[in-house]
C-alpha positions in Angstrom: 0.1 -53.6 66.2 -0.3 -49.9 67.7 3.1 -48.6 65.9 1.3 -49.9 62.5 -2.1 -48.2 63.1 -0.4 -45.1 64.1 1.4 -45.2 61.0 -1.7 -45.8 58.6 -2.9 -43.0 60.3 0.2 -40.8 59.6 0.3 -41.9 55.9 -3.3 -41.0 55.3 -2.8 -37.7 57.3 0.1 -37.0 54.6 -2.1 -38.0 51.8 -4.8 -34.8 52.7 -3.0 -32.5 50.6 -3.4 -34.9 47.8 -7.3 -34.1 47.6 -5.5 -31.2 46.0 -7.3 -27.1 45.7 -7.6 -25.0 42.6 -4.4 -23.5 41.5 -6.1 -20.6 39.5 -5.8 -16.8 40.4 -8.3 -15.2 38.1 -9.8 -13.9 41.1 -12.7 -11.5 39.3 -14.3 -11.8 36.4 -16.8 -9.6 34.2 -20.0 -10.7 34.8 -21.7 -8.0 32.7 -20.3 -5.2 30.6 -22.0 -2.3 28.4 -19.5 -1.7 26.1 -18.2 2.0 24.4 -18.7 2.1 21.2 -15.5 1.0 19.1 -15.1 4.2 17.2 -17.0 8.1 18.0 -16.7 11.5 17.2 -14.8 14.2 19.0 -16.9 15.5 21.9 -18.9 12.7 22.3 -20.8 11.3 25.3 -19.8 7.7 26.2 -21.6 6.0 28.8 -20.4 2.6 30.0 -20.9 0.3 32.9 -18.9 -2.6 34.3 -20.2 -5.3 37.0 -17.5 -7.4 38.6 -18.2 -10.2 40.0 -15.6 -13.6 42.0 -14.7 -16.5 40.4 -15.8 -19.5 42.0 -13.0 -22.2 43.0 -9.8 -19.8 42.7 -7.2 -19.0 45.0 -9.1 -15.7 47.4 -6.3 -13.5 47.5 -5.0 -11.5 50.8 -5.0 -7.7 48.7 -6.7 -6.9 45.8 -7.6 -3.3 44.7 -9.5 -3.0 40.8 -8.3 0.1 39.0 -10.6 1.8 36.0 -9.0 4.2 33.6 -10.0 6.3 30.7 -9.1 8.9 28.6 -12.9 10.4 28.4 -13.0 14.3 29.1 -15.7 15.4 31.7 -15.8 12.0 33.4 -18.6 11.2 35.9 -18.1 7.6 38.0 -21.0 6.1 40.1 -20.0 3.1 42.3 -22.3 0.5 43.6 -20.0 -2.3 45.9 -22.0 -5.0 47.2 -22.0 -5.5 50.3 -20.6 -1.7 51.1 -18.7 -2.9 54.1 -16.2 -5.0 51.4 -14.9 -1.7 50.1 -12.1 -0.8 52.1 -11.6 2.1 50.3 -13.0 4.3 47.4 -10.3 6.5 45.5 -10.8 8.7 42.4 -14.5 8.9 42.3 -14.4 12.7 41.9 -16.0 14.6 38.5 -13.4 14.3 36.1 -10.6 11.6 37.3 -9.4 9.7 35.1 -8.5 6.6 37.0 -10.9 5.3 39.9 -9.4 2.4 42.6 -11.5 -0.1 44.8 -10.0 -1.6 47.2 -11.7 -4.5 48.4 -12.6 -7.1 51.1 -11.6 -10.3 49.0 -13.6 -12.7 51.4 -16.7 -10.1 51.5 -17.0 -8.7 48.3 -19.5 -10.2 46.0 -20.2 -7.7 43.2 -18.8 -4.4 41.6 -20.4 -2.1 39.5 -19.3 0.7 38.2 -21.0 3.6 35.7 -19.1 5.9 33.9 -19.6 8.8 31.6 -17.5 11.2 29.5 -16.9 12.9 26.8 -14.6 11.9 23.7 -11.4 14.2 23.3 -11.1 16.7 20.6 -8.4 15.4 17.8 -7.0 16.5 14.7 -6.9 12.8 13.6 -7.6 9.8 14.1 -6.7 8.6 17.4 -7.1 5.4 19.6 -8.1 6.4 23.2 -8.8 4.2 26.2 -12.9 3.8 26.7 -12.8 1.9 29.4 -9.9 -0.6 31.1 -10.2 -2.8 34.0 -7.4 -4.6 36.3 -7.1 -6.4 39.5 -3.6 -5.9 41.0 -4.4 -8.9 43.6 -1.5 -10.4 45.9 -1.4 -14.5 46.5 0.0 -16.2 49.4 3.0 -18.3 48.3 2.8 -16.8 44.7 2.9 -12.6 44.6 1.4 -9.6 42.9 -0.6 -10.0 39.9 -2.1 -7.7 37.8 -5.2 -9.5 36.1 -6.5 -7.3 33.2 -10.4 -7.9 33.1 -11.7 -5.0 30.6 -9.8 -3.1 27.8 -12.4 -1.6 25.7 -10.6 1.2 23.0 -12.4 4.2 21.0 -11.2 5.3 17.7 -11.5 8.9 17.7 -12.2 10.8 14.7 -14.0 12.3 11.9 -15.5 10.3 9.2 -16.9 7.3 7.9 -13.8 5.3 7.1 -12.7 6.8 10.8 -15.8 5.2 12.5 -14.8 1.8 10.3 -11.3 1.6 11.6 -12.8 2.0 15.4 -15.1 -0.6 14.9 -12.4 -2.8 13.6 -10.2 -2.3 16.8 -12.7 -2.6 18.5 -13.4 -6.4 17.5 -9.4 -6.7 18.1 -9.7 -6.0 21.5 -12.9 -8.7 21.8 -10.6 -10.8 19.9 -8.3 -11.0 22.4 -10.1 -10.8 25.3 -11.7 -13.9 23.9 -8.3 -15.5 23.4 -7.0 -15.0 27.2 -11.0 -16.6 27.9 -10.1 -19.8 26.0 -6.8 -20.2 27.6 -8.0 -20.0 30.5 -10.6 -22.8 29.8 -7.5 -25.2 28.5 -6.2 -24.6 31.6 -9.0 -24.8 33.8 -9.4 -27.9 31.3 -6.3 -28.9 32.2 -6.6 -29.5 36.0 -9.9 -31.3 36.1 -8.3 -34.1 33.7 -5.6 -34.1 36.4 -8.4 -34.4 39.6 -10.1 -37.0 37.4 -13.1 -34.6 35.8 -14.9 -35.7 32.7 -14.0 -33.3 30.2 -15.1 -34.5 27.0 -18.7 -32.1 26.5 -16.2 -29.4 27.5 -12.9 -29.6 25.3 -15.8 -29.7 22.3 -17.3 -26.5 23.8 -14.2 -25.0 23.8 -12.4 -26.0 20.7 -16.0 -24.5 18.8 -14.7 -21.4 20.6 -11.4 -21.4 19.1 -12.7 -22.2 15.5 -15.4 -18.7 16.1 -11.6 -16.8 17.6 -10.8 -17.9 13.4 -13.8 -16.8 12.0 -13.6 -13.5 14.1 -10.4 -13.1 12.7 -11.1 -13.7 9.4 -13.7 -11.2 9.2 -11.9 -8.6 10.7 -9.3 -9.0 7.7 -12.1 -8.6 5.5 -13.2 -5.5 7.3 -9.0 -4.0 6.6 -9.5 -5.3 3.0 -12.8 -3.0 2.6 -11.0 -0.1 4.4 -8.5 0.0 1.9 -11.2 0.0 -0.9 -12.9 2.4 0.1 -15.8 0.2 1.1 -15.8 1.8 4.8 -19.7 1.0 5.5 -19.2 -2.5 5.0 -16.0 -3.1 6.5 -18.1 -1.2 9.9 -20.8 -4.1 9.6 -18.0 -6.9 8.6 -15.7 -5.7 11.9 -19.3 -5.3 14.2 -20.2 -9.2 13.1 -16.1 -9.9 13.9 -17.0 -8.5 17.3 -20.0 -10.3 17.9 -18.5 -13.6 16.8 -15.3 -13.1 19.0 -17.9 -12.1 22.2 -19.9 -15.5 21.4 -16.4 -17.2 22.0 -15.7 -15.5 24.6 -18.7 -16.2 26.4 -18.9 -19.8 25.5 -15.0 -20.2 26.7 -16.2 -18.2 30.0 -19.1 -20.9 30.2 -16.7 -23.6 30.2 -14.3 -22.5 33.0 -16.8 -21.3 35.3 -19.3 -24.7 34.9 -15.6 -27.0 34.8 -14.7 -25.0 38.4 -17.9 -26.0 39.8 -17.2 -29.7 38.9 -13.3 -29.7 40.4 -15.3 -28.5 43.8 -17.6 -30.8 43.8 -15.2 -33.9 43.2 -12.7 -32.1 45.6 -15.6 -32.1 48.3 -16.6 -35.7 47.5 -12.9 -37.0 47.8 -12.3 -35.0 50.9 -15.0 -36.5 52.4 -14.2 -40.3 51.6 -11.0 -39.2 53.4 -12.3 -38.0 56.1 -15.0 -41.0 56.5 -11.9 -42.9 56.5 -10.0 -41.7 58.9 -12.6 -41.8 61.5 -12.5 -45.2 60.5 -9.5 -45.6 61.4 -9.6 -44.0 64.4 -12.6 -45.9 65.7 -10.3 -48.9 65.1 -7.6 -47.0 67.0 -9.5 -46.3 69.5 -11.2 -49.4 69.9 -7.3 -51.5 70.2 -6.1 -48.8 73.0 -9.3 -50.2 74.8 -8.8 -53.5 74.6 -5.1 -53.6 74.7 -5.6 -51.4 78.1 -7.6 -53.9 79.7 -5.4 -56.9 78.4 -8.1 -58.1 76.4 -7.7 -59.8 72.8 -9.2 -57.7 70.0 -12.2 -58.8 68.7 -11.2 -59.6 65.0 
């Protein structure tokens, strides 16, 4: 009778890992962005700002430093880490670097925000220059390195109309894509709450309305190349700025989807881990309760 209690109690202690944790490493995400503008003249001053912010239900990772480069001239960063004591260290913060590191606290830090202002390059033609790029080179027990890219936000430098149309069609590339890698992580986000038994109906709608605006982003954006090569350059800049704001509406709504689908996985992890653990004091109450009687050469009371 003991040897098969013991070994209900082994088999449901084999049977914790099967509650199961989230597998994803998107450790940071943006939580709020002012964008450069997608195309400028030379000698211009840009002024954008980035706030960072952790995912909820991912893998926290052991190291993780967040790099911000640029090609702006004159640069000026201003860094706000919240709390301070989860920066371990500040590096590149000086008047005119062109690449700024944070590394961080990854089980203190709950917010990064950084401001930064420059000037366009002078060019003799048009030229596509880095506005703004974020990544997180973050380490993972049992899986690595990785480098996360959060923010790549491009300037088309130049003179001209037609100039300004091109940067504004790049510019809804780059949304375009960031909106892509936001809906692939919702299918697989998606993914692994089927798997743990999450209703995903409401959000695999959400989603796939995120991949037809991704199509209509696009769409418009070849519209916007069509007009350049008319001639029609102030067009094709309002065509490519609706591309961009359709492709950031997918983006968002993709974003929605993950983050609202993590908090679910928790919450069904926390509710199985608890049934398992009501039942193993269950069982060990039981346990418990045979050593007693067995001790005492009594007969169980069932």
């Amino acid at each position: 009778m003991m040897k098969r209690l013991f070994a209900v109690l082994g088999l449901v202690l084999m049977l914790l890992p099967a509650i199961g944790i989230s597998q994803q490493t998107d450790f940071l995400r943006v939580s709020d962005v002012e964008r450069p503008p997608g195309s400028a003249e030379p000698e211009k001053l840009i002024i954008t700002e980035v706030t960072l912010e952790p995912n909820k239900g991912v893998i926290i990772p052991t190291v993780a430093t967040v790099i911000f480069t640029t090609d702006l001239e004159k640069t000026q960063w201003e860094v706000t880490v919240e709390p301070e004591n989860a920066a371990k260290s500040i590096t590149g913060a000086e008047a005119g670097s062109k690449e700024l590191r944070i590394s961080i606290n990854t089980f203190l830090i709950r917010r990064i925000t950084v401001r930064l202002q420059g000037t366009t390059p002078e060019v003799t033609a048009m030229q596509k220059i880095t506005g703004i790029k974020v990544v997180t080179k973050a380490t993972y027990p049992g899986i690595g390195t990785k480098d996360e890219l959060e923010l790549d936000a491009p300037i088309m430098v130049g003179r001209g109309e037609c100039v300004r149309a091109q940067g504004e069609i790049e510019s809804a590339k780059g949304v375009i894509e960031e909106a892509k890698d936001a809906i692939s992580k919702a299918d697989s986000v998606l993914a692994e709450a089927m798997a743990k038994g999450v209703s995903t109906t409401i959000y695999s709608g959400r989603v796939d309305e995120a991949k037809r605006a991704v199509e209509r982003a696009e769409e418009q954006v070849r519209s916007a190349e069509e007009l350049v090569n008319k001639g029609e350059c102030t067009t094709a800049m309002s065509t490519a700025s609706a591309a961009r704001d359709t492709a950031d509406e997918a983006k968002s709504k993709a974003e929605e989807v993950t983050n609202m689908l993590r908090q679910e996985i928790m919450a069904k992890q926390k509710a199985r881990r608890n049934m398992m653990i009501a039942a193993i004091v269950v069982i060990v109450v039981v346990i418990a309760v045979v050593v007693y009687f067995k001790t005492r050469g009594m007969v169980e009371p069932w």
